[in-house]
PDBQT receptor file of N, H, CA, C and O in Angstrom, charges set to zero:
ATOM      1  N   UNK A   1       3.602  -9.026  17.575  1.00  0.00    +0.000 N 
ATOM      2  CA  UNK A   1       3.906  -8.753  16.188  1.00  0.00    +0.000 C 
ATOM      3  C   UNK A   1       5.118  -7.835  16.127  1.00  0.00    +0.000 C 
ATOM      4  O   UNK A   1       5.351  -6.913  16.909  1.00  0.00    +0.000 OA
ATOM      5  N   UNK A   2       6.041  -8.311  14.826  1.00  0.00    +0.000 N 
ATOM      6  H   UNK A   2       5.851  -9.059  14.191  1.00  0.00    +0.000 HD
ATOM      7  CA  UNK A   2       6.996  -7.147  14.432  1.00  0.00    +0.000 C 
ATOM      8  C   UNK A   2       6.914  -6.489  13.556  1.00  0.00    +0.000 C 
ATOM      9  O   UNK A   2       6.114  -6.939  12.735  1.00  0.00    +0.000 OA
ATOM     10  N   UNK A   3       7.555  -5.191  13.158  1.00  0.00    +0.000 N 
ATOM     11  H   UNK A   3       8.205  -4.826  13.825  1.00  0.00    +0.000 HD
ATOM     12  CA  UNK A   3       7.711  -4.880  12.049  1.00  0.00    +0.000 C 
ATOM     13  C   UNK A   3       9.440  -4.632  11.812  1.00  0.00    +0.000 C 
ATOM     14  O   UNK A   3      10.281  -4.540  12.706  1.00  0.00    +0.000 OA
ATOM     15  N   UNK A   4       9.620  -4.573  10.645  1.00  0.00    +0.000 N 
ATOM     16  H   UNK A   4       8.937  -4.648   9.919  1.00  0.00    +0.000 HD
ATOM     17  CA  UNK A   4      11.068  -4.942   9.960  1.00  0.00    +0.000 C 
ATOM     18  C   UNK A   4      10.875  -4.146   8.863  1.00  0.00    +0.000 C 
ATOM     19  O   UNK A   4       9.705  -3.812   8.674  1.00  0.00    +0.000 OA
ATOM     20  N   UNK A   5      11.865  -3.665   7.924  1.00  0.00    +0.000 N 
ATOM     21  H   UNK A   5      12.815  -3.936   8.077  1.00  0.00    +0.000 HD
ATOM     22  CA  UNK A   5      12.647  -3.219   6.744  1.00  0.00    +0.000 C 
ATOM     23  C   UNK A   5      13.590  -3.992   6.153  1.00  0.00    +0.000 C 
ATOM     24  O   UNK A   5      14.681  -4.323   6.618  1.00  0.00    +0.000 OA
ATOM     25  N   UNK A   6      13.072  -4.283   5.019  1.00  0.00    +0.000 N 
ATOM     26  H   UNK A   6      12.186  -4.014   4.641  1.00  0.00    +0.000 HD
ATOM     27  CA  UNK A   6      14.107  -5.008   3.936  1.00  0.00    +0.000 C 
ATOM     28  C   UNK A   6      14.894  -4.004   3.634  1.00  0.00    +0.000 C 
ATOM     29  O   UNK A   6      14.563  -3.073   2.899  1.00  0.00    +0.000 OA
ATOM     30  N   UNK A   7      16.105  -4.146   4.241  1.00  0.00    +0.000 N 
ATOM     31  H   UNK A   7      16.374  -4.902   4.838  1.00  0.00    +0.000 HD
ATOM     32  CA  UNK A   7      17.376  -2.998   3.938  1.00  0.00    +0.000 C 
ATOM     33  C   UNK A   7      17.529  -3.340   2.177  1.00  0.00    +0.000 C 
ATOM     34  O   UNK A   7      17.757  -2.244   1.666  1.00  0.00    +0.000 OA
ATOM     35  N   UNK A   8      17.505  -3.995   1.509  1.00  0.00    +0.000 N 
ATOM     36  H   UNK A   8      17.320  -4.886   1.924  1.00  0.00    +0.000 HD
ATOM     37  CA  UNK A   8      17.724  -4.425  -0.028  1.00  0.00    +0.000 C 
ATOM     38  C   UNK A   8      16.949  -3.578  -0.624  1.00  0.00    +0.000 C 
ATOM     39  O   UNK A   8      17.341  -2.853  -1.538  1.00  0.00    +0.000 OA
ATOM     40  N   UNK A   9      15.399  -3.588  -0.021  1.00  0.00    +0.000 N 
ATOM     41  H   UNK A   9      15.081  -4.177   0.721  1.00  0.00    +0.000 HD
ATOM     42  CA  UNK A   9      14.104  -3.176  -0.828  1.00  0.00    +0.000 C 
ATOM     43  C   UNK A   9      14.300  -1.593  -0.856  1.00  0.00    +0.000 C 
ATOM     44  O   UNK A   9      14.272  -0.823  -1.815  1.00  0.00    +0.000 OA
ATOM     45  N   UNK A  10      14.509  -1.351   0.517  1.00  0.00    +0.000 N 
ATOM     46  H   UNK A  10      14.532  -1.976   1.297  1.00  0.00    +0.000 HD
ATOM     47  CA  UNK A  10      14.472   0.332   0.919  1.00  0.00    +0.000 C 
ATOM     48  C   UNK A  10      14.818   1.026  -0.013  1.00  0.00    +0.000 C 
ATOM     49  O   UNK A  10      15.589   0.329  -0.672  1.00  0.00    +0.000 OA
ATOM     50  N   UNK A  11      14.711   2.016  -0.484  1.00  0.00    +0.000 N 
ATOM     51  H   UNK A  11      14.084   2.582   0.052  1.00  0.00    +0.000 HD
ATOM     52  CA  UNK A  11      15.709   3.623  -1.536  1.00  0.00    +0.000 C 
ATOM     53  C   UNK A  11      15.330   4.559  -0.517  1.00  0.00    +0.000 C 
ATOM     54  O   UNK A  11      15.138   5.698  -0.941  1.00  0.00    +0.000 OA
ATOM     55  N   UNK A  12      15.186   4.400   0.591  1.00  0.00    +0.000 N 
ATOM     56  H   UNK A  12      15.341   3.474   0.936  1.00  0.00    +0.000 HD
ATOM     57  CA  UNK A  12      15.127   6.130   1.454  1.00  0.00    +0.000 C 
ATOM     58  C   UNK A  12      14.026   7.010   1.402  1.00  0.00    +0.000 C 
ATOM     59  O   UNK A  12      14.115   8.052   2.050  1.00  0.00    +0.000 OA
ATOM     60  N   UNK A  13      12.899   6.759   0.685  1.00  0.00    +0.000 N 
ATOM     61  H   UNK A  13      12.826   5.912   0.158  1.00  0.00    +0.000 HD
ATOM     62  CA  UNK A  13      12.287   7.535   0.223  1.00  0.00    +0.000 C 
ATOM     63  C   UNK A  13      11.533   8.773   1.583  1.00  0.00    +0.000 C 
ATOM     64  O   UNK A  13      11.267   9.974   1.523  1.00  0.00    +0.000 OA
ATOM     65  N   UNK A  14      11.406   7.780   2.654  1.00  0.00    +0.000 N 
ATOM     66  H   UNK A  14      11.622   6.805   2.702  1.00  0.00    +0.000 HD
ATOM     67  CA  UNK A  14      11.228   8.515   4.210  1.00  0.00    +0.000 C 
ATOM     68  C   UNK A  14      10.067   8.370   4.735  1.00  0.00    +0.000 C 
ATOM     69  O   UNK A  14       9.866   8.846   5.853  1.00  0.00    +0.000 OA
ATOM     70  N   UNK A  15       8.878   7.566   3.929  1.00  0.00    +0.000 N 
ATOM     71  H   UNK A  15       9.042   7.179   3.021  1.00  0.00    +0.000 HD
ATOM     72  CA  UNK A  15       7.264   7.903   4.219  1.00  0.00    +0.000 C 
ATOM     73  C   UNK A  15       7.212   7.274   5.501  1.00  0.00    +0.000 C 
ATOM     74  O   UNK A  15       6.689   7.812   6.477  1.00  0.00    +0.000 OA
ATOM     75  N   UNK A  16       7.604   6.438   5.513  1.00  0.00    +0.000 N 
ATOM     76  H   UNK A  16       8.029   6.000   4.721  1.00  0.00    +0.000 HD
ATOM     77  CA  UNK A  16       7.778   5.541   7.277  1.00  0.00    +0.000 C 
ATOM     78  C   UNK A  16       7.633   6.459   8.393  1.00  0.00    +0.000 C 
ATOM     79  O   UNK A  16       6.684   6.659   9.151  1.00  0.00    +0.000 OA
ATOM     80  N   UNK A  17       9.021   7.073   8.304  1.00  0.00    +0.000 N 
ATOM     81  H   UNK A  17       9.792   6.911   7.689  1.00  0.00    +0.000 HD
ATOM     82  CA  UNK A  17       9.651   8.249   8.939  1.00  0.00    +0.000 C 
ATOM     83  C   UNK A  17       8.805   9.296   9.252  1.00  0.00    +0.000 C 
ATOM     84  O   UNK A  17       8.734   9.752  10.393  1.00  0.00    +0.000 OA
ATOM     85  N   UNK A  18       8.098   9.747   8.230  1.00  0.00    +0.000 N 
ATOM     86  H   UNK A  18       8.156   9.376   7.303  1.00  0.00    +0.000 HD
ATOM     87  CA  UNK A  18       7.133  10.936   8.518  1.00  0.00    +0.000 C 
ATOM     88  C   UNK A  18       5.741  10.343   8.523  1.00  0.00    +0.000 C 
ATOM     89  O   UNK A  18       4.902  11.111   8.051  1.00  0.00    +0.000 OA
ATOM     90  N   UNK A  19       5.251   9.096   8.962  1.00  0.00    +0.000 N 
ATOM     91  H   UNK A  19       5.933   8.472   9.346  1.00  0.00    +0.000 HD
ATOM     92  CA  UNK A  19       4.112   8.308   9.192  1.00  0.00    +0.000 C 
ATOM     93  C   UNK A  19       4.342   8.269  10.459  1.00  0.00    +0.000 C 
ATOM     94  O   UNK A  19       3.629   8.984  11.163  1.00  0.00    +0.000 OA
ATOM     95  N   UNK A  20       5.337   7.476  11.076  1.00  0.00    +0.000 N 
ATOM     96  H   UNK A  20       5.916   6.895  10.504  1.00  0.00    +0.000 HD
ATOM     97  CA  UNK A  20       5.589   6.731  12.612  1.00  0.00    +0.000 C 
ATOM     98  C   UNK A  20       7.185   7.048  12.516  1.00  0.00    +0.000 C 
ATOM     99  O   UNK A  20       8.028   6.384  11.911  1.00  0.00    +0.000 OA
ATOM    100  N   UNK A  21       7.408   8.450  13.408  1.00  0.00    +0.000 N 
ATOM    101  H   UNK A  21       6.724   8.989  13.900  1.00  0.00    +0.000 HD
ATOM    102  CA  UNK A  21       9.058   8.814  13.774  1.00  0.00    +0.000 C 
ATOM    103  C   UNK A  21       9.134   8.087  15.039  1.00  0.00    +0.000 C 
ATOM    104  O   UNK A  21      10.309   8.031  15.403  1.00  0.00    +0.000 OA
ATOM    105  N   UNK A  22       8.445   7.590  15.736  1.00  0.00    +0.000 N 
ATOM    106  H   UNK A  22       7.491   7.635  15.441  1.00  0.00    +0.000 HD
ATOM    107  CA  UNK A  22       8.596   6.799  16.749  1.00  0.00    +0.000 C 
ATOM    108  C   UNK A  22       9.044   5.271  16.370  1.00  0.00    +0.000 C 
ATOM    109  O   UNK A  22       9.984   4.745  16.966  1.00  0.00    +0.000 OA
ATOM    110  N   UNK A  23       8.452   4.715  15.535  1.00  0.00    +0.000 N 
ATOM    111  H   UNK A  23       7.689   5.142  15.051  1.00  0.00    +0.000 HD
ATOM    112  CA  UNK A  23       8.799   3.285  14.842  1.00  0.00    +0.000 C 
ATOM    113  C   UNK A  23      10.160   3.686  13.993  1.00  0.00    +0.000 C 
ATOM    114  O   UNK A  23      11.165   3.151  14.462  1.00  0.00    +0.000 OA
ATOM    115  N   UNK A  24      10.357   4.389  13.023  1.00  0.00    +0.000 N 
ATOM    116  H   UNK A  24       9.541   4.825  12.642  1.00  0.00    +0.000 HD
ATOM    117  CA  UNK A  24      10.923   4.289  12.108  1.00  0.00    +0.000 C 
ATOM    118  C   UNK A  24      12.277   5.777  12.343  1.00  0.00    +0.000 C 
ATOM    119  O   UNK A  24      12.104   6.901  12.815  1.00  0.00    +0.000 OA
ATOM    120  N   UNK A  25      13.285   5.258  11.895  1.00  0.00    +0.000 N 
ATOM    121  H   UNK A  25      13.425   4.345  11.512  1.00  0.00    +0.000 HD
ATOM    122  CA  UNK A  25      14.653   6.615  11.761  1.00  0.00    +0.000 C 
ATOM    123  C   UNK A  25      15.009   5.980  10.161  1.00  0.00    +0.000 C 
ATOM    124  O   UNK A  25      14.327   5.357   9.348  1.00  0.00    +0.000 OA
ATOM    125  N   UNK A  26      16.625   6.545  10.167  1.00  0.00    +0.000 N 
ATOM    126  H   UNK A  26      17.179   7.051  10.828  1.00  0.00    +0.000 HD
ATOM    127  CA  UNK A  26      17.096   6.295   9.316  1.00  0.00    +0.000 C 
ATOM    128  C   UNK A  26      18.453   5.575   9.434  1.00  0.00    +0.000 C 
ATOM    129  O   UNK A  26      18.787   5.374  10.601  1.00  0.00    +0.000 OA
ATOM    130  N   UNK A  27      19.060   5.267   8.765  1.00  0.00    +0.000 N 
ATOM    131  H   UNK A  27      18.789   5.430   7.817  1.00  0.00    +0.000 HD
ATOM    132  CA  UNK A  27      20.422   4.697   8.701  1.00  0.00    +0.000 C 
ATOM    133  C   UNK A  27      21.754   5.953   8.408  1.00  0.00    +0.000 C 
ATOM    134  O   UNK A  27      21.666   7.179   8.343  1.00  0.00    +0.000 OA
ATOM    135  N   UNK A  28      22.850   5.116   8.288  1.00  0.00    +0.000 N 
ATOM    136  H   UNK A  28      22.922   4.120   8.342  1.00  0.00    +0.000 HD
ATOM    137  CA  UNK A  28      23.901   6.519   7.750  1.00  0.00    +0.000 C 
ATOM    138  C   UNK A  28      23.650   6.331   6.273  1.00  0.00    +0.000 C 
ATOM    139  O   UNK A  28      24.006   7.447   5.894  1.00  0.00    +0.000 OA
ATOM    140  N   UNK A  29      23.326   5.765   5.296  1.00  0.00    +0.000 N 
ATOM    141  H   UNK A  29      23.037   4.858   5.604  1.00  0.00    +0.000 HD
ATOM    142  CA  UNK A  29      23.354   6.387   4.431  1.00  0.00    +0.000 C 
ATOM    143  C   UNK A  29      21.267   7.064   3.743  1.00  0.00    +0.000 C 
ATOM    144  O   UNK A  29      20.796   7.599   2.739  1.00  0.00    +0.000 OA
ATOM    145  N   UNK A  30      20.843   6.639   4.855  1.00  0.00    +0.000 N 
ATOM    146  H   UNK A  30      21.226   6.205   5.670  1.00  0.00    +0.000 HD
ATOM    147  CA  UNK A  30      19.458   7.213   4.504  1.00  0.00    +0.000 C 
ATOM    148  C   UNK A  30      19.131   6.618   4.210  1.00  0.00    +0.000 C 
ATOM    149  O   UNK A  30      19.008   7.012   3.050  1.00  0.00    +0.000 OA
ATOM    150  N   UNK A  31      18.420   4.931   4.241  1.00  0.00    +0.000 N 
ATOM    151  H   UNK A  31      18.520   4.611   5.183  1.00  0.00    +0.000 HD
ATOM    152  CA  UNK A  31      17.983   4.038   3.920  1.00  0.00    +0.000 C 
ATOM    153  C   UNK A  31      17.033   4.818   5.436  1.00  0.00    +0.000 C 
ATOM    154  O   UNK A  31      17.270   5.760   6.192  1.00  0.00    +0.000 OA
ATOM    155  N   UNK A  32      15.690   3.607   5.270  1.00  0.00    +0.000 N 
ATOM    156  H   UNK A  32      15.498   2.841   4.656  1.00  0.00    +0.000 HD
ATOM    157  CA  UNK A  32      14.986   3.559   6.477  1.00  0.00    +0.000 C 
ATOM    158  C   UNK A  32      15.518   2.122   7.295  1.00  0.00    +0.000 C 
ATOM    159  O   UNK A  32      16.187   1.218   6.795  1.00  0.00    +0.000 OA
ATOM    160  N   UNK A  33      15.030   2.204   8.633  1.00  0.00    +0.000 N 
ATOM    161  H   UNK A  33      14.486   2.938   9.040  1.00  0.00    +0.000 HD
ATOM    162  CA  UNK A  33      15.533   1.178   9.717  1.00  0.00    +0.000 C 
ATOM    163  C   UNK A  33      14.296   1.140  10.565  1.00  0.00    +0.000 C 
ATOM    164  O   UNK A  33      13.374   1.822  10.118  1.00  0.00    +0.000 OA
ATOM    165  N   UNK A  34      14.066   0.502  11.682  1.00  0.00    +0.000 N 
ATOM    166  H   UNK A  34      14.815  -0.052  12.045  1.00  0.00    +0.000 HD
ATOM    167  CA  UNK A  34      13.370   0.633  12.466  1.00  0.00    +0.000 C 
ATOM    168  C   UNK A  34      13.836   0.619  13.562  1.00  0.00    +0.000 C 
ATOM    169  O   UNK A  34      14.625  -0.273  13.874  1.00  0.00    +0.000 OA
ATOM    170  N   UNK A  35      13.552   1.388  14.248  1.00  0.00    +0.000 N 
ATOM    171  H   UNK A  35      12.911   2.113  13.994  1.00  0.00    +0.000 HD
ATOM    172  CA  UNK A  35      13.312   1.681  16.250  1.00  0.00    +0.000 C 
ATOM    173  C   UNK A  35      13.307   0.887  17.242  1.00  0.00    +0.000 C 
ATOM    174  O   UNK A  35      12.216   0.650  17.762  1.00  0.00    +0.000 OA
ATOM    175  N   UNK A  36      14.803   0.108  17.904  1.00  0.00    +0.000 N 
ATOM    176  H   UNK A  36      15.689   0.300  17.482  1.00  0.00    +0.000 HD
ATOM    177  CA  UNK A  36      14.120  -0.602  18.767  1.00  0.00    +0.000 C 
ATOM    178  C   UNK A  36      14.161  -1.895  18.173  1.00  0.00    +0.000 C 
ATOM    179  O   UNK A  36      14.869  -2.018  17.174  1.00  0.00    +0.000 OA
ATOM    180  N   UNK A  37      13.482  -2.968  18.636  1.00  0.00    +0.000 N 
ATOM    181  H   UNK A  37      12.907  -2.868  19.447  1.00  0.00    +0.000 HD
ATOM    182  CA  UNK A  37      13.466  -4.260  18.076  1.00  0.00    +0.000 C 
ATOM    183  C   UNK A  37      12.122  -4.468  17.479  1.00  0.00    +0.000 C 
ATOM    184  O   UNK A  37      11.889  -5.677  17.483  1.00  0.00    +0.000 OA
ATOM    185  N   UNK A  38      11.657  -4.145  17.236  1.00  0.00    +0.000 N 
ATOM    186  H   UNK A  38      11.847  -3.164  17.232  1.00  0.00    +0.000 HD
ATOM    187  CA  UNK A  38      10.518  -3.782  16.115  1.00  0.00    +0.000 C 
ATOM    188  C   UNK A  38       9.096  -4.345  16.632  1.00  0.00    +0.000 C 
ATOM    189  O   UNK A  38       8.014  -4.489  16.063  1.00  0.00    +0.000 OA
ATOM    190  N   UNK A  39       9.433  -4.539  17.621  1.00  0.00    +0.000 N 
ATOM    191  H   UNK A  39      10.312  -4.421  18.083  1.00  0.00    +0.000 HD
ATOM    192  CA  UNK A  39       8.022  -5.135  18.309  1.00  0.00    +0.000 C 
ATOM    193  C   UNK A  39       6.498  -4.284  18.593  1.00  0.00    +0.000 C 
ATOM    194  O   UNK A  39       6.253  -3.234  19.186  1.00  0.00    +0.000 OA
ATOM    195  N   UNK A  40       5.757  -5.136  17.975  1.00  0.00    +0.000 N 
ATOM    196  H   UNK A  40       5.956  -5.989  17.493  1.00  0.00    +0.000 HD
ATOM    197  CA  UNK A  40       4.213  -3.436  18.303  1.00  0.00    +0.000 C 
ATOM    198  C   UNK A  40       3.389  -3.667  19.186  1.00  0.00    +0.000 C 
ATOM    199  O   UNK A  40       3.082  -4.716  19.753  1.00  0.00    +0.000 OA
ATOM    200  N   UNK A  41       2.958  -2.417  19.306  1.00  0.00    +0.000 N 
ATOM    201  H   UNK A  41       3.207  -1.565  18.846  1.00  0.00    +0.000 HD
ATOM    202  CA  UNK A  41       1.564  -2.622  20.839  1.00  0.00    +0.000 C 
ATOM    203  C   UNK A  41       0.764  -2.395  19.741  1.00  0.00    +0.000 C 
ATOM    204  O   UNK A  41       1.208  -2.242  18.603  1.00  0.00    +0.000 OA
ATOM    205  N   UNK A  42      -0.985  -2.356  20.194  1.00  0.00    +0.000 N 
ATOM    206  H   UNK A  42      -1.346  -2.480  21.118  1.00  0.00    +0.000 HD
ATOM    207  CA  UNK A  42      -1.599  -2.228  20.106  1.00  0.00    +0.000 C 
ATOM    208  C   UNK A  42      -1.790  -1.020  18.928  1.00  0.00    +0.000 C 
ATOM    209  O   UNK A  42      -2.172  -1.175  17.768  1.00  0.00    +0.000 OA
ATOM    210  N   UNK A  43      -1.389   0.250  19.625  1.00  0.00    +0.000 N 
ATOM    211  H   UNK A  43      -1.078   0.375  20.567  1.00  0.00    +0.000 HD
ATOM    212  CA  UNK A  43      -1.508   1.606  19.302  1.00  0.00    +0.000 C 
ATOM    213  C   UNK A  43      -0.263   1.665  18.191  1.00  0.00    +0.000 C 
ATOM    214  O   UNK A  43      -0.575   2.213  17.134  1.00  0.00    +0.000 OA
ATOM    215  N   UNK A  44       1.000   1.211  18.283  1.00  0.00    +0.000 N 
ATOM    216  H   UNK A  44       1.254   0.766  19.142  1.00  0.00    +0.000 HD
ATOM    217  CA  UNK A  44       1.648   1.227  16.858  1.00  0.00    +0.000 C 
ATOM    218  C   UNK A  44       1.354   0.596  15.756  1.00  0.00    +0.000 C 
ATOM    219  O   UNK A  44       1.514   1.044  14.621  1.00  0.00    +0.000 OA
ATOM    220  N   UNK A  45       0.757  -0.843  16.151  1.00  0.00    +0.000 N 
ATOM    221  H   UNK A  45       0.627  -1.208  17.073  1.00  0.00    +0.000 HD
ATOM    222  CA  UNK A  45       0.129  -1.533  15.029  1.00  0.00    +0.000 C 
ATOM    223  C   UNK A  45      -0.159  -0.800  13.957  1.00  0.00    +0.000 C 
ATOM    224  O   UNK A  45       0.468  -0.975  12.913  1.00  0.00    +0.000 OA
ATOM    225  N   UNK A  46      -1.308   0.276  14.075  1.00  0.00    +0.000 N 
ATOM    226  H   UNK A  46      -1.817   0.419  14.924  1.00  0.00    +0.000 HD
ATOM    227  CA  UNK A  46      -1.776   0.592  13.107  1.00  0.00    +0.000 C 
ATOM    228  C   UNK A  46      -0.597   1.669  12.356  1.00  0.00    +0.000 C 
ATOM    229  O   UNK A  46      -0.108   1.552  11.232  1.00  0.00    +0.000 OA
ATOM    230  N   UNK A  47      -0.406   2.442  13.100  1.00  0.00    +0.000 N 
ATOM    231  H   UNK A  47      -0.803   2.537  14.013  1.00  0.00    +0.000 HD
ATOM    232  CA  UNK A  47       1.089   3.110  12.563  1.00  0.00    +0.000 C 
ATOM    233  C   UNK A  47       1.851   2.767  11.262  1.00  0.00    +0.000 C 
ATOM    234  O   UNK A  47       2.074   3.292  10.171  1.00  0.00    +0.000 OA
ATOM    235  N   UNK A  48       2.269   1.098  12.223  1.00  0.00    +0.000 N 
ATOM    236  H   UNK A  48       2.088   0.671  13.109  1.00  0.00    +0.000 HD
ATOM    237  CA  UNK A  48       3.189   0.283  11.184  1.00  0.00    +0.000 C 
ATOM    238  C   UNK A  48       2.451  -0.400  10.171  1.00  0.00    +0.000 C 
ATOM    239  O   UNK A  48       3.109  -0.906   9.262  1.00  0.00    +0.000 OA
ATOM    240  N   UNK A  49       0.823  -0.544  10.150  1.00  0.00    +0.000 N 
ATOM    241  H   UNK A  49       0.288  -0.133  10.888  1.00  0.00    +0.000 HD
ATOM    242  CA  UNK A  49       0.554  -0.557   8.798  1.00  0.00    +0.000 C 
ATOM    243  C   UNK A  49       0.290   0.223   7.769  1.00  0.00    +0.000 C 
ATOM    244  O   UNK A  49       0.463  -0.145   6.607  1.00  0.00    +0.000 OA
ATOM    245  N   UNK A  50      -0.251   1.624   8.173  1.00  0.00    +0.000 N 
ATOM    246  H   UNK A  50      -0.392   1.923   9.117  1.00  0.00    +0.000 HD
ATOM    247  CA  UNK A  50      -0.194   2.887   7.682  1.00  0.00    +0.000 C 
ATOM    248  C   UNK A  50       1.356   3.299   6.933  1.00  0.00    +0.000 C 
ATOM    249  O   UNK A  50       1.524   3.887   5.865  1.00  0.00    +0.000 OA
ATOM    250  N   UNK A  51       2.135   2.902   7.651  1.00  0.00    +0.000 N 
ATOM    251  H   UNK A  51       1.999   2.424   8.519  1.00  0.00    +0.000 HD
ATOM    252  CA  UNK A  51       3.802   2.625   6.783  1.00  0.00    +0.000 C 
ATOM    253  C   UNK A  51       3.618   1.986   5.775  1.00  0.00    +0.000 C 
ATOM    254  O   UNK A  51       3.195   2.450   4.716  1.00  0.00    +0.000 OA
ATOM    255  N   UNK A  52       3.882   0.984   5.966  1.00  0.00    +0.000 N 
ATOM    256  H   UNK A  52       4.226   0.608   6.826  1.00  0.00    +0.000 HD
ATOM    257  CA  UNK A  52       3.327  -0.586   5.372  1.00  0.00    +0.000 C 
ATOM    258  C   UNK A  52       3.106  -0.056   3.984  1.00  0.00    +0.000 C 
ATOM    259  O   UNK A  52       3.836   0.108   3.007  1.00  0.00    +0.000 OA
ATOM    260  N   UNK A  53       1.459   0.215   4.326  1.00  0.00    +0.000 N 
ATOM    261  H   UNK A  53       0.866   0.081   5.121  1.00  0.00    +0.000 HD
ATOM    262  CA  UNK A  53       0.623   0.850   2.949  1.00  0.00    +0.000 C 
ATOM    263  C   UNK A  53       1.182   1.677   1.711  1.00  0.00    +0.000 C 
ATOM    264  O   UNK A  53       1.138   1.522   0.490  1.00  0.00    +0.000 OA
ATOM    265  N   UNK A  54       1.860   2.857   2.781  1.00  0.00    +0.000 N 
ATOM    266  H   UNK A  54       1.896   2.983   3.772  1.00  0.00    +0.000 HD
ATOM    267  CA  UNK A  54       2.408   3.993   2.073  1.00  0.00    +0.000 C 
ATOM    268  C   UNK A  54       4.199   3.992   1.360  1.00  0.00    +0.000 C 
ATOM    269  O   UNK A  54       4.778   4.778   0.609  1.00  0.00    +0.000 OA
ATOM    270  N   UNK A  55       4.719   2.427   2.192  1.00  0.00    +0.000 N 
ATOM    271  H   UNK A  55       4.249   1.789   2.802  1.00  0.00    +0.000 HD
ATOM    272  CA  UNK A  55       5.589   2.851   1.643  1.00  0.00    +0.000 C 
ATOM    273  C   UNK A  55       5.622   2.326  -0.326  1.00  0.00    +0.000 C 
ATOM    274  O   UNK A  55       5.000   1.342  -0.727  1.00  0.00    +0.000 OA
ATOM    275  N   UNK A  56       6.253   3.005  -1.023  1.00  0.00    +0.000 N 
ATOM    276  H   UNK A  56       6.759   3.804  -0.697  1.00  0.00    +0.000 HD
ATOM    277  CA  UNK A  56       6.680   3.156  -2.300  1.00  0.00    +0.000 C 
ATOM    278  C   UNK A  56       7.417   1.660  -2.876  1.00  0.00    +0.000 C 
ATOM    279  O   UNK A  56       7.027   1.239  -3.964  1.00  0.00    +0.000 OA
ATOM    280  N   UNK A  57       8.139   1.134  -2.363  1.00  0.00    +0.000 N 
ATOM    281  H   UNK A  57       8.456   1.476  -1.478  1.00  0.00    +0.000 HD
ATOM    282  CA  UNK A  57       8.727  -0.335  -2.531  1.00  0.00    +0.000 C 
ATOM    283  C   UNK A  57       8.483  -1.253  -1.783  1.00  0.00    +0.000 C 
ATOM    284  O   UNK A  57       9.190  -2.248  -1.939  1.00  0.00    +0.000 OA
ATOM    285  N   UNK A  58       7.588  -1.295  -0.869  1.00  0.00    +0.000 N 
ATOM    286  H   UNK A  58       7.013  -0.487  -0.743  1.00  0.00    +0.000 HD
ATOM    287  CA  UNK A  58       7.231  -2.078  -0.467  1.00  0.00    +0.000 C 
ATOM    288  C   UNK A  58       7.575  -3.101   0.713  1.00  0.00    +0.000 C 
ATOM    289  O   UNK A  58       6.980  -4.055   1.216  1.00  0.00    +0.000 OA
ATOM    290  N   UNK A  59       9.299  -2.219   1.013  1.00  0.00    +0.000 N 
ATOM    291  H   UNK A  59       9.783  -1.445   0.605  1.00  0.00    +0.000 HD
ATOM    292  CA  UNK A  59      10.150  -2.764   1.760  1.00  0.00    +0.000 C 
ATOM    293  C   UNK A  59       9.655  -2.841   3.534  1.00  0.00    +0.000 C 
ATOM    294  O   UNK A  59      10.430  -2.971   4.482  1.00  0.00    +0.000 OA
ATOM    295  N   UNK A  60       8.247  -2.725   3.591  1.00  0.00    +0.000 N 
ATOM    296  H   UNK A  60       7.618  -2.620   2.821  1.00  0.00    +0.000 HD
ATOM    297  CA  UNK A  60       8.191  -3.186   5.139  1.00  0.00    +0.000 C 
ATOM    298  C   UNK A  60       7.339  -3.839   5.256  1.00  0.00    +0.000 C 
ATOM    299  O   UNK A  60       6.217  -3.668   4.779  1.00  0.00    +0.000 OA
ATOM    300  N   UNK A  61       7.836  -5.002   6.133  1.00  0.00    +0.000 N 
ATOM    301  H   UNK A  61       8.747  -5.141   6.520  1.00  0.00    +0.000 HD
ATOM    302  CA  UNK A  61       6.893  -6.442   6.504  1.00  0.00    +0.000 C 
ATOM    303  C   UNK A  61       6.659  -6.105   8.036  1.00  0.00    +0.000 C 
ATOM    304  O   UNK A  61       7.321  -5.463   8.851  1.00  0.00    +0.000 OA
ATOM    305  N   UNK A  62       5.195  -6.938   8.121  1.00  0.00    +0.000 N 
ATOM    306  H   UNK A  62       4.657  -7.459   7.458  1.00  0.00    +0.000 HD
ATOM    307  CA  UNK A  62       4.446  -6.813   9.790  1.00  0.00    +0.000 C 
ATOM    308  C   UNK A  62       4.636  -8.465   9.219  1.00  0.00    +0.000 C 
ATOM    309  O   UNK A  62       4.428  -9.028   8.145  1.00  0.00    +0.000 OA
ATOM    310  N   UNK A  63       5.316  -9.023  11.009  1.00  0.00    +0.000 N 
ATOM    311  H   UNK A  63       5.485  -8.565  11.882  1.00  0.00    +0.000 HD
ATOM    312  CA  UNK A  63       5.123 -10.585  10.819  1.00  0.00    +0.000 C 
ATOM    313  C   UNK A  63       4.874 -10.963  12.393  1.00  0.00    +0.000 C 
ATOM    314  O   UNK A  63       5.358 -10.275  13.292  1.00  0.00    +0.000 OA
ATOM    315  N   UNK A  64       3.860 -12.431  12.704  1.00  0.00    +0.000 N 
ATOM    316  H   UNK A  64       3.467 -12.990  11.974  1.00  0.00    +0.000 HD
ATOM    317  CA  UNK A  64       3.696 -12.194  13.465  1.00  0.00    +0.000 C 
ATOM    318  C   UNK A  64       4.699 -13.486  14.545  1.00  0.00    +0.000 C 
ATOM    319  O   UNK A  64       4.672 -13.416  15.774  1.00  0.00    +0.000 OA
TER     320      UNK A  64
């Protein structure tokens, strides 16, 4: 499984970021991005749905 950010959807808001700083940074203008090629183990899974959940627009997809 991956997880991804709709760079369109994003506004920066950061919940990703301060959920899973291991999955998730930021861009230069403060959008969120993800870490890496977005691929999850086991143990981030839940991480990246705990993102998922929390973020505000909705801008992150788990696909498998």
């Amino acid at each position: 499984m991956k997880v991804r950010i709709d760079p369109d959807i994003c506004q920066g808001q950061g919940r990703c970021f301060s959920i899973a700083p291991g999955l998730f940074g930021f861009d230069e203008l403060g959008n969120g991005v993800v870490i890496g090629d977005g691929t999850l183990q086991a143990d981030t899974l839940a991480l990246a749905q705990l993102a998922q959940a929390n973020c505000p627009e909705h801008a992150i997809f788990i696909e498998e």
